[in-house]
C-alpha positions in Angstrom: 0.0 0.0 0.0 1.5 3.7 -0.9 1.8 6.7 1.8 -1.2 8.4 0.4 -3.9 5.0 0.7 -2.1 4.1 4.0 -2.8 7.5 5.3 -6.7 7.2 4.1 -6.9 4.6 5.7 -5.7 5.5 9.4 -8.0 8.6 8.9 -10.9 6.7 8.4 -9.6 4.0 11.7 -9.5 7.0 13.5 -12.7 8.4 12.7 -14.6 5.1 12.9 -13.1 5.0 16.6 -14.1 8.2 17.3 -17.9 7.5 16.1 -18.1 4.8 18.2 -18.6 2.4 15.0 -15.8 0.6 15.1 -17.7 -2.9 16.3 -16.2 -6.3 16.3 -17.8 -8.9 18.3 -16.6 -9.1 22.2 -13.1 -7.8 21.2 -14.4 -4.5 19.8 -13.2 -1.5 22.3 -16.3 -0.4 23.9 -17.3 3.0 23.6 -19.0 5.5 25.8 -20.9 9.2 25.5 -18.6 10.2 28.3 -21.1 12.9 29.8 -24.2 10.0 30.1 -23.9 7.2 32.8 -25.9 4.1 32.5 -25.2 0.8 34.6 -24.6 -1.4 33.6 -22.3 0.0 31.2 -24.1 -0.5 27.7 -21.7 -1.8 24.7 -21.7 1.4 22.8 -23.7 4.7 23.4 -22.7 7.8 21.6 -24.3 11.0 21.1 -26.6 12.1 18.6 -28.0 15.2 19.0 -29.4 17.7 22.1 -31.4 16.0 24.7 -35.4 16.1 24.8 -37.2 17.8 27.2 -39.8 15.4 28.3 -43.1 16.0 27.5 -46.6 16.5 29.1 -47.8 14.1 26.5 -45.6 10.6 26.1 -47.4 7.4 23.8 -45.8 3.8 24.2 -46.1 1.9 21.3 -45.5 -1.9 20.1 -46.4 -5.1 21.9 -44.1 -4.6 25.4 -45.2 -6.4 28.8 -46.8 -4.4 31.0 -44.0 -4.4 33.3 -41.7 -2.8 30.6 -44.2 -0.2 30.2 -44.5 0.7 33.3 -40.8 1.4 33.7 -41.3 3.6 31.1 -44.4 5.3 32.2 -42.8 6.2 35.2 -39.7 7.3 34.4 -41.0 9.7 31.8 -44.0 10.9 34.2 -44.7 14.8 34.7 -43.1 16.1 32.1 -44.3 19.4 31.4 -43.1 19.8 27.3 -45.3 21.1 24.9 -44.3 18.9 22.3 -45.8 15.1 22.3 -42.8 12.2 23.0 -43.5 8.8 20.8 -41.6 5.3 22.5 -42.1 3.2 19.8 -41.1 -0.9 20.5 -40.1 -2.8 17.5 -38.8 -6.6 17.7 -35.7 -7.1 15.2 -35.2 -11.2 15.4 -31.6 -10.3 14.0 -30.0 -9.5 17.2 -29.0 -11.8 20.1 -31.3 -12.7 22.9 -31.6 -10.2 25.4 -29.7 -7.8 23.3 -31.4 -4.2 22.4 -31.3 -1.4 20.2 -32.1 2.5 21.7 -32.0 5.6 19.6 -33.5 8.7 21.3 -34.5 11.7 19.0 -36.3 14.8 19.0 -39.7 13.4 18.6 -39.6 9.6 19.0 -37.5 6.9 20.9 -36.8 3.5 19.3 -36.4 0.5 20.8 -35.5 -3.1 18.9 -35.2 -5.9 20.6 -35.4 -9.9 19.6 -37.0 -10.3 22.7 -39.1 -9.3 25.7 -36.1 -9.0 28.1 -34.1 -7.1 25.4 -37.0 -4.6 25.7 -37.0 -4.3 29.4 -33.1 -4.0 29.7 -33.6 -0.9 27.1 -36.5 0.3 29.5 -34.2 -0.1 32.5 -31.8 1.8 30.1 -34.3 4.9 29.2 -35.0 5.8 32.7 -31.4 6.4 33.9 -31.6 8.5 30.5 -33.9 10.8 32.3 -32.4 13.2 34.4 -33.5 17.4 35.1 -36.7 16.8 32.5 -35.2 15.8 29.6 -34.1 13.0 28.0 -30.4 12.4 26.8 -29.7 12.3 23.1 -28.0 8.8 22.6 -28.0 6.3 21.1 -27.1 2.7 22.2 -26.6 -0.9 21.2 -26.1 -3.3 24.0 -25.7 -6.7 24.9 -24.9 -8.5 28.0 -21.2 -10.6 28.2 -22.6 -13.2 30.4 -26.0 -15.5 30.0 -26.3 -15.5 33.7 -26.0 -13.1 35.5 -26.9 -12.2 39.8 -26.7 -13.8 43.1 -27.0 -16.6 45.0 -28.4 -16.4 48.2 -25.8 -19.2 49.4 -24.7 -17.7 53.0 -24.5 -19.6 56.6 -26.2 -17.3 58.8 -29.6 -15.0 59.3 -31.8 -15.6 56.9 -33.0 -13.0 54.7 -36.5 -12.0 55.5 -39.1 -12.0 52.6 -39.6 -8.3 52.5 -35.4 -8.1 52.1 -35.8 -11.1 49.1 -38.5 -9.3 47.3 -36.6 -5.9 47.5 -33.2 -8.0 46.5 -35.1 -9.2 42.9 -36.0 -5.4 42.2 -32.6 -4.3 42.5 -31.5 -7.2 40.5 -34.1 -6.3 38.0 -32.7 -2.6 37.7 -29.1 -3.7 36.8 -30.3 -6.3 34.6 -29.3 -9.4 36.3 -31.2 -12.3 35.4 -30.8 -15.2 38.1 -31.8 -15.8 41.7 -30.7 -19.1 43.1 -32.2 -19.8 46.9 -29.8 -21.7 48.5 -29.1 -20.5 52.1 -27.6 -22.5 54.6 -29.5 -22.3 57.4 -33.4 -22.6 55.7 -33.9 -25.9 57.6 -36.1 -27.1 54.8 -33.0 -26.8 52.2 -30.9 -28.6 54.1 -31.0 -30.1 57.6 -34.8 -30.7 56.7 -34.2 -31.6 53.0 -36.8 -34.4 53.3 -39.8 -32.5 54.8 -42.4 -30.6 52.7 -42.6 -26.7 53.2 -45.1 -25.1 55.4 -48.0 -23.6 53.3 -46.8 -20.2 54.3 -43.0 -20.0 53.2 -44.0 -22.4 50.4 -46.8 -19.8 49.5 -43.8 -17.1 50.0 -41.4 -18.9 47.9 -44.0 -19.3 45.1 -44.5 -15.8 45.4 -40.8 -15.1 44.9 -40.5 -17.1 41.8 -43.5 -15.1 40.6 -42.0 -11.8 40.8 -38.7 -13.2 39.4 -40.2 -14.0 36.3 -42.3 -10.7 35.7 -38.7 -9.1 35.5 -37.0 -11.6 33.4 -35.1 -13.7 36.6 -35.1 -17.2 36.8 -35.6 -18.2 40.3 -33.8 -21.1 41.4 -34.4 -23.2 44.5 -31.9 -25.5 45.6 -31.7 -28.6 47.7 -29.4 -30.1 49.8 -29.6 -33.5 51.0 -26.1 -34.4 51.3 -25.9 -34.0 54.9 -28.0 -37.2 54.9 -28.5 -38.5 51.7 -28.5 -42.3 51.1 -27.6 -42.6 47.2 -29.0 -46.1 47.1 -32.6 -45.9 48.9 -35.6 -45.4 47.2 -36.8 -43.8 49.9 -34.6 -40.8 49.5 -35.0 -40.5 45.7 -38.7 -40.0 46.2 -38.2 -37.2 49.0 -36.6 -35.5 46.3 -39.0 -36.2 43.9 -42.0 -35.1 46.4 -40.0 -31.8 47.4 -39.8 -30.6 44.1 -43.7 -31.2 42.9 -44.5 -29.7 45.7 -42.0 -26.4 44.8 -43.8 -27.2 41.0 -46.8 -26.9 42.2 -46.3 -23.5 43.8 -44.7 -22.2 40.8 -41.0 -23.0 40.5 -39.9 -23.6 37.0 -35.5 -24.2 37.9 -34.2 -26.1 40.7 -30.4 -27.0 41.9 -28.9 -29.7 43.9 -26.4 -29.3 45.8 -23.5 -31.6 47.5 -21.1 -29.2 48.4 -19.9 -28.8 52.1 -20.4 -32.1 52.9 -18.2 -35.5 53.9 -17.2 -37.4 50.9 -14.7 -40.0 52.8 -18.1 -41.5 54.4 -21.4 -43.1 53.3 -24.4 -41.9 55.1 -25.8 -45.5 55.0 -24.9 -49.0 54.8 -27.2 -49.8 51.9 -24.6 -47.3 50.1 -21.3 -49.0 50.2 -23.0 -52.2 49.5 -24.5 -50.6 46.4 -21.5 -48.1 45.3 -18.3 -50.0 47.5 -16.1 -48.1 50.0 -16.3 -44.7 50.2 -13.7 -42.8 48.3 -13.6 -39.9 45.6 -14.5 -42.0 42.7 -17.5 -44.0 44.6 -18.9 -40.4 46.0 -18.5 -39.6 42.6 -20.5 -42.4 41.3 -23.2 -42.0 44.0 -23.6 -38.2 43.2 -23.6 -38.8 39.6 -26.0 -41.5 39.5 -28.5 -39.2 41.5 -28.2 -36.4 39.5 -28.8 -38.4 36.0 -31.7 -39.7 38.2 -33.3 -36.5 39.0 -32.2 -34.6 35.8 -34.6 -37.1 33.6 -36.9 -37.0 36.3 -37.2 -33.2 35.6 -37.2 -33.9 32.1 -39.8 -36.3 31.5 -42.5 -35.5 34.9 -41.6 -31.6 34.8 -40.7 -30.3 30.9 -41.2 -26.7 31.9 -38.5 -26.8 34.0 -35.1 -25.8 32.8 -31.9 -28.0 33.6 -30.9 -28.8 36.5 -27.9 -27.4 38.4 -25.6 -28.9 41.0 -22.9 -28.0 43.1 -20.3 -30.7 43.7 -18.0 -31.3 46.4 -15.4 -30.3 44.9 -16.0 -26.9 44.1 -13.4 -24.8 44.9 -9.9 -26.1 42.4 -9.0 -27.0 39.0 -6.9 -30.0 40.1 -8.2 -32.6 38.2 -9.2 -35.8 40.0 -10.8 -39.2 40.2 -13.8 -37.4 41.4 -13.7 -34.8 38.8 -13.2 -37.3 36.2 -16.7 -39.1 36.9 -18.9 -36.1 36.1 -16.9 -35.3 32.8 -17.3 -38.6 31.2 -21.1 -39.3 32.4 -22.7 -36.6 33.9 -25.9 -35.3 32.0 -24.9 -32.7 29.6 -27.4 -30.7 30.3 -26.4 -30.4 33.7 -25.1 -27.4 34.9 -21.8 -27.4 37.0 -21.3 -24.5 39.4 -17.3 -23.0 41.0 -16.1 -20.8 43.0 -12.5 -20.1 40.9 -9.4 -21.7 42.4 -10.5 -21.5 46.2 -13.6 -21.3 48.3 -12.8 -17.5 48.2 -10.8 -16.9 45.3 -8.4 -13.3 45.0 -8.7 -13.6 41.4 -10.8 -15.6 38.7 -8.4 -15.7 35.2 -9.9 -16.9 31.4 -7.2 -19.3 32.1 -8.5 -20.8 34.9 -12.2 -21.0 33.9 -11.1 -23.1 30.5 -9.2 -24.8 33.0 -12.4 -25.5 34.8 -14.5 -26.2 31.6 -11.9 -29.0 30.7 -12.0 -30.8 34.2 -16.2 -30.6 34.5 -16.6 -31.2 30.4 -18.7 -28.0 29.8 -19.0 -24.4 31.0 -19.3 -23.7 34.5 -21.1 -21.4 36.4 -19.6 -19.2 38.3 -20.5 -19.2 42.6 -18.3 -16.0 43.5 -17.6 -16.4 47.6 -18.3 -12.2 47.4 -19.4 -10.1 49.2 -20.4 -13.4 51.7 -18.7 -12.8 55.2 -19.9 -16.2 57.0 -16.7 -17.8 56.9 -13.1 -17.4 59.8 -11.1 -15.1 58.0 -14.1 -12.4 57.4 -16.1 -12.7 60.4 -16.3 -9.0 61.8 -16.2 -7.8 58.5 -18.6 -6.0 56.4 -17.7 -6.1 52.6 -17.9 -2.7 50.8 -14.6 -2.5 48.9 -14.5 -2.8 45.0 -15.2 -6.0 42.9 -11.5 -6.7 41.1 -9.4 -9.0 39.7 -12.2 -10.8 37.9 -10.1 -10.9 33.8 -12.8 -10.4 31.3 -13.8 -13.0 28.6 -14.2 -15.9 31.0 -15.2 -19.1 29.5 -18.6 -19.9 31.7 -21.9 -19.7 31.7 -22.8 -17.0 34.3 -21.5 -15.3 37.5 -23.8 -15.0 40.7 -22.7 -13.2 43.7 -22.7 -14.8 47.0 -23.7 -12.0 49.2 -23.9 -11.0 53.0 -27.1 -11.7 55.3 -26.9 -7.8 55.1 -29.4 -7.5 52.1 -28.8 -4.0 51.9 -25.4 -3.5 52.5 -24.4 -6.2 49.4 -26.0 -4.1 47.0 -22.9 -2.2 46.9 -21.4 -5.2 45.6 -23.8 -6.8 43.5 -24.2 -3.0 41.3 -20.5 -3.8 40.6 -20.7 -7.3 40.1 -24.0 -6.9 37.7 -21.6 -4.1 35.8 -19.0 -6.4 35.2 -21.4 -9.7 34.1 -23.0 -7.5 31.9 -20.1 -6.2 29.8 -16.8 -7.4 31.2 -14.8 -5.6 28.5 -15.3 -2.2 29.8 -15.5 -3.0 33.5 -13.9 -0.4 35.4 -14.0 -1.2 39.6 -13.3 2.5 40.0 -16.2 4.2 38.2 -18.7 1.0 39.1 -18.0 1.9 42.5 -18.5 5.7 41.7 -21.5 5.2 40.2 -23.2 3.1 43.2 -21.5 5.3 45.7 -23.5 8.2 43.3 -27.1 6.2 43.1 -26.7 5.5 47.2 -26.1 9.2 47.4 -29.0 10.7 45.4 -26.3 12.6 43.1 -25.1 14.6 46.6 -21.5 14.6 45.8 -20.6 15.6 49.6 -22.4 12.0 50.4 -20.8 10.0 47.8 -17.4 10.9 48.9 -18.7 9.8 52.1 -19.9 6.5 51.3 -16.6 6.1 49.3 -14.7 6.5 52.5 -16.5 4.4 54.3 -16.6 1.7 50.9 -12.7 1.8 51.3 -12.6 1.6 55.0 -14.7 -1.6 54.5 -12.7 -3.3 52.1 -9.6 -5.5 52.8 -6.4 -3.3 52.5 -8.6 0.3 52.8 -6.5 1.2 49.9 -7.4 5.3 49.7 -6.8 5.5 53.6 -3.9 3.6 53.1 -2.7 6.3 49.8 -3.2 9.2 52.6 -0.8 7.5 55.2 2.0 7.0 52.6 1.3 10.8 51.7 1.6 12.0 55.1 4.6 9.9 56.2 6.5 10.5 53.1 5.8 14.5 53.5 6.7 13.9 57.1 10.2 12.1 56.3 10.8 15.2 53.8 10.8 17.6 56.9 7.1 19.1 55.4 5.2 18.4 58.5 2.9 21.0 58.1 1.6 19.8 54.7 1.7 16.1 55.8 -0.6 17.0 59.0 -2.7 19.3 56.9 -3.5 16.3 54.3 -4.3 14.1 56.8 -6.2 16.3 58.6 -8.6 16.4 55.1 -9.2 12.9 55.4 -9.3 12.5 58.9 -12.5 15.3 58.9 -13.9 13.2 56.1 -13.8 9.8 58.2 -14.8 11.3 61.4 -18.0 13.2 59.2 -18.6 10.4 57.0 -21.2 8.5 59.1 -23.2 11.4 59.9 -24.2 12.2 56.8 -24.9 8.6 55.3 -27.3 8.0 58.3 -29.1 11.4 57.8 -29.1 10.6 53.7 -29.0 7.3 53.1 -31.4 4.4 52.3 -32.5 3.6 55.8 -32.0 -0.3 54.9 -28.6 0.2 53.9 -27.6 2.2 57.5 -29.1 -0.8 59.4 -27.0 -3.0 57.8 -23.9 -1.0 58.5 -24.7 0.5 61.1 -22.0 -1.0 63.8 -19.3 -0.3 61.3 -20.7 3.3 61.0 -19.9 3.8 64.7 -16.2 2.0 64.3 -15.7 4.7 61.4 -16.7 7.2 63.3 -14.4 6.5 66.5 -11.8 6.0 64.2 -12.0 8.9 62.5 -12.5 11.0 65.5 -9.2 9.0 66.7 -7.5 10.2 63.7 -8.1 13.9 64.3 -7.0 13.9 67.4 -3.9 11.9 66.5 -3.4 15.0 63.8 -3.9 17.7 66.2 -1.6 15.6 68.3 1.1 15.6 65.5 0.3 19.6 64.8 1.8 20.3 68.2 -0.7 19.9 70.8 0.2 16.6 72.6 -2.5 16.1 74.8 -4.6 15.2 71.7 -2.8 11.8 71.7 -4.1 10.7 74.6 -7.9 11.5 73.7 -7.4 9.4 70.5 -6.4 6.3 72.8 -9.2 6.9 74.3 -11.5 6.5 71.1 -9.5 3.4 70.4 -10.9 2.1 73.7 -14.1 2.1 72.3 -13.9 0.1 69.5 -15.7 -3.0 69.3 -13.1 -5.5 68.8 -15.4 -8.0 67.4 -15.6 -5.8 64.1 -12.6 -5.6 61.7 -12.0 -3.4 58.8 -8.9 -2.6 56.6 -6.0 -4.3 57.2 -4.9 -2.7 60.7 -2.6 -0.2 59.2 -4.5 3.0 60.8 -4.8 1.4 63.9 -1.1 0.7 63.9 -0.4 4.0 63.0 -2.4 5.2 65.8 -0.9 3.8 68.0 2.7 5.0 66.9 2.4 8.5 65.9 2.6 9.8 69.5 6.5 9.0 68.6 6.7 10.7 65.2 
């Protein structure tokens, strides 16, 4: 190619990036209308004109659920325009499921989609397009990463009340996640109970659940978990199963899980079992567990064909090192069966593309993903509440789906799932930062003064505190220099943000969310109360350090956050 058709063709590179046109599958560069924020991030959205004031007058058009329009009722309600506003729902078969097409102009929105929840993510989208009466000029092609996408309520611990469940699948709904799978620990009836039929209530509740689910595009899951008892071989067992699930049918369920994690492998529950399956060791557990799983899987299939497949948990959940067991669900285990991880540990730091082909080797098929965060019910996290960013997730995982395992705080895990739902949705342009911003934003009601508070007390909440830790460096780097009075001045900053912080997310916050937190409010505040008087201490007036000891004293030490780096340097400054 010659200088002048090489530079013709760089020019028109550039200008197709800079359009936001240049598209090529999940390895195009997403691109963004910088000024706009929608979660989670859409694929592309560029501008395309000046934004529309919204009218007194707004018609909905095409065949949409009335869910869908009523998202879009209400977020275009009182508008006070002059000139009518035409939504207009079309259904384009051309693009992928859930996928949808938005395109707002002066006197009409459009809205493709190949399918019904392609048309309520774009309604979802549209109302975060609404801000100070008008509507912003974009337009936006989106599609999610992941198939599955949102939590698992998998936790040891309180239970989540309904009221907290049914709020939990409306936020899901808003950041376009699209599973729920019911699977805590302590519901007797999931797993100590296993055998025993729900109460009419909770079973009228959980019915209920999978109801509201559905009317927003989630598949509710319910999950059972006999392994604690389990006799592979008896009859008698097969048939509880059997008879728990109708019953869960019956109420409205239409996706169930089985689940064998957690549980002692190196031991049969029964006799009847090593007679049947031999001594009990990772390829006979195997054998057991796979044989009842086939079992119930065509069960499903031929007594339940409304149902989707079936998904399991295994024992071993939490490696990639292949094994006899491992090998027993890869060479006969129903392919339709999903396979759910947790990454390389029970509580992985990082989940890699590596590792999850790794993982889609061992099980033979895509696994879905059972991320251990923001979950706090195990040793290492007790005391903890889980604020701090979702990271070190690579995008382009090979997997199904990710669902979060969040806290028995219902509230207080939202901070987590927002990010989580962000990432699921278009891993490519994930950014922990701005996720977190933009929760820390929506918690706030657009009040910058209390989202910088909320992302002070995010940080403080996380495992190494990482900004409180930035300002410490600062200040004993400016310190060391001999420029005390600008190291004790830029810690003073944060220290008055710390100390302030909780104050203003009680008085402005989502009252659910400052119940949840609201012990590590107080251990905020102390410490940042302890911190400005460890600065006034440091800016000359000694006595200070002694009334910061104090506040120390007061700290619950059942509760934990950061790493202990303030605390230490608390307790050393005095000899600064």
């Amino acid at each position: 190619m010659g200088k002048k058709g090489l530079l013709v063709a760089v020019i028109v590179v550039v200008a197709a990036v800079a359009t936001g046109i240049l598209v090529s599958g999940d390895d195009a560069v997403p691109q963004r209308a910088t000024d706009v924020k929608v979660w989670p991030t859409p694929r592309m959205i560029e501008r395309v004109g000046t934004d529309v004031p919204v009218p007194a007058s707004v018609t909905i058009e095409g065949d949409v659920e009335a869910v869908t329009r009523h998202v879009v009722e209400k977020a275009l309600a009182g508008g006070t325009g002059g000139t009518g506003l035409k939504v207009r729902f079309s259904t384009d078969k051309a693009l992928p499921a859930e996928a949808y097409a938005l395109n707002v102009g002066p006197a009409e929105v459009t809205i493709a989609s190949a399918d019904s929840a392609g048309a309520f993510y774009a309604a979802q989208t549209l109302r975060q397009l609404v801000k100070q009466g008008k509507v912003s000029a974009v337009k936006i092609d989106d599609r999610p990463s992941l198939r599955q996408r949102g939590i698992v309520e998998g936790f040891y611990g309180r239970l989540w009340t309904y009221a907290e469940q049914q709020a939990q699948i409306d936020f899901a709904a808003s950041v376009k996640s699209n599973s729920y799978v019911y699977a805590p620990k302590d519901d007797p009836f999931h797993r100590e109970r296993w055998r025993e039929l729900y109460p009419e209530e909770r079973l009228s509740q959980l019915g209920e659940l999978a109801k509201r689910s559905a009317t927003s595009h989630i598949q509710f899951t319910y999950s059972l978990a006999p392994g604690l008892s389990m006799c592979y071989s008896k009859d008698a067992d097969r048939d509880a199963i059997q008879a728990k699930l109708t019953q869960l049918h019956r109420a409205g369920i239409r996706s169930f899980a089985l689940l064998l994690d957690d549980i002692d492998y190196a031991k049969w529950n029964c006799p009847e079992d090593r007679e049947e399956f031999g001594p009990p060791n990772q390829t006979n557990a195997a054998r057991a567990q796979n044989d009842l799983l086939n079992d119930t899987a065509q069960t499903i299939k031929n007594e339940m064909p409304d149902v989707g497949p079936l998904v399991t948990v295994l024992t071993e959940y939490g490696d990639i090192n292949p094994s006899p067991y491992k090998k027993v669900f890869r060479d006969h285990l129903d392919k339709s069966v999903q396979v759910m991880w947790t990454g390389t540990a029970v509580v992985p730091r990082a989940i890699t593309r590596r590792e999850s082909e790794r993982a889609r080797d061992l099980w033979g098929r895509k696994t879905l993903i059972w991320d251990n965060y923001p979950v706090n019910d195990y040793p290492d996290a007790a005391g903890r509440l889980f604020l701090g960013s979702y990271s070190d997730r690579e995008p382009g995982l090979q997997v199904e789906g990710l669902l979060a395992n969040p806290m028995s705080q219902a509230y207080a895990s939202r901070v987590a799932m927002f990010e989580m739902a962000d990432y699921a949705w278009n891993d490519r342009a994930y950014d922990e930062h701005e996720s977190e911003r933009g929760y820390a934003d929506l918690l706030a009601g657009g009040d910058e003064r209390v989202m910088n508070a909320l992302l002070a007390f995010f940080d403080l909440n996380s495992w190494t505190a990482p900004r409180l830790a930035e300002q410490l460096y600062e200040f004993q780097d400016e310190w060391k220099a001999g420029d005390k009075q600008a190291a004790v001045a830029g810690l003073r900053a944060y220290a008055d943000l710390m100390a302030g912080a909780p104050k203003l997310i009680r008085d402005r916050v989502d009252k659910g969310f400052v119940t949840d937190s609201g012990p590590w409010l107080t251990r905020c505040e102390l410490l940042g109360q302890a911190l400005q008087a460890t600065v006034d201490g440091l800016g000359g007036n000694r006595d200070r350090f002694g009334d910061s000891d104090e506040l120390v004293k007061r700290l619950d030490k059942k509760l934990r956050t950061g790493d202990g780096k303030l605390e230490k340097f608390l307790d050393q400054a005095s000899d600064l």
